[in-house]
C-alpha angles and dihedrals in degrees: 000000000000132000086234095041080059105044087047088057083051100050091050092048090051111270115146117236093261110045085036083057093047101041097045085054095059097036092060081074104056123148116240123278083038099058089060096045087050086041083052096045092049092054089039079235095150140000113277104296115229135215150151141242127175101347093313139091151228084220083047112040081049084053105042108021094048082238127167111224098255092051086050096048089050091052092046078056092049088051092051086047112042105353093161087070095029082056087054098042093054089038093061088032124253109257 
């Protein structure tokens, strides 16, 4: 999938130019399963897919947090790559 596949995505589904360009950047980059759930979200093939990491959620981190699905699906990310520092990060509250 391409960075600009992705940004477009963004940009119909309300993003404005300069967080789409941020955030497909970074979504080009997803763990598995992640890739597929973002691969899922773009088609509109499923409902948004769940799941937990470290005690958080995609479904929480939406709720809680305000988040759209692809930042929570980056900080799901955060918390498979370096989630020593991701922990951290949601205890003291992402601002």
């Amino acid at each position: 999938m391409e960075t600009t596949y992705i940004y477009n995505i963004l940009i119909e589904r309300g993003y404005d130019p300069r967080s789409a360009r941020l955030v497909s950047a970074e979504l080009i980059h997803l763990s598995q399963p992640l890739s597929g759930f973002l691969e899922a979200w773009i088609k509109n093939i499923s409902e948004e897919e769940d799941l937990e990491i470290n005690g958080y959620s995609l479904s929480r981190l939406r709720r809680e947090r305000n988040m759209t699905y692809p930042a929570a699906l980056l900080t799901m990310d955060w918390l498979i790559k370096e989630p020593e520092q991701a922990l951290k990060s949601l205890e003291k509250g992402i601002k």
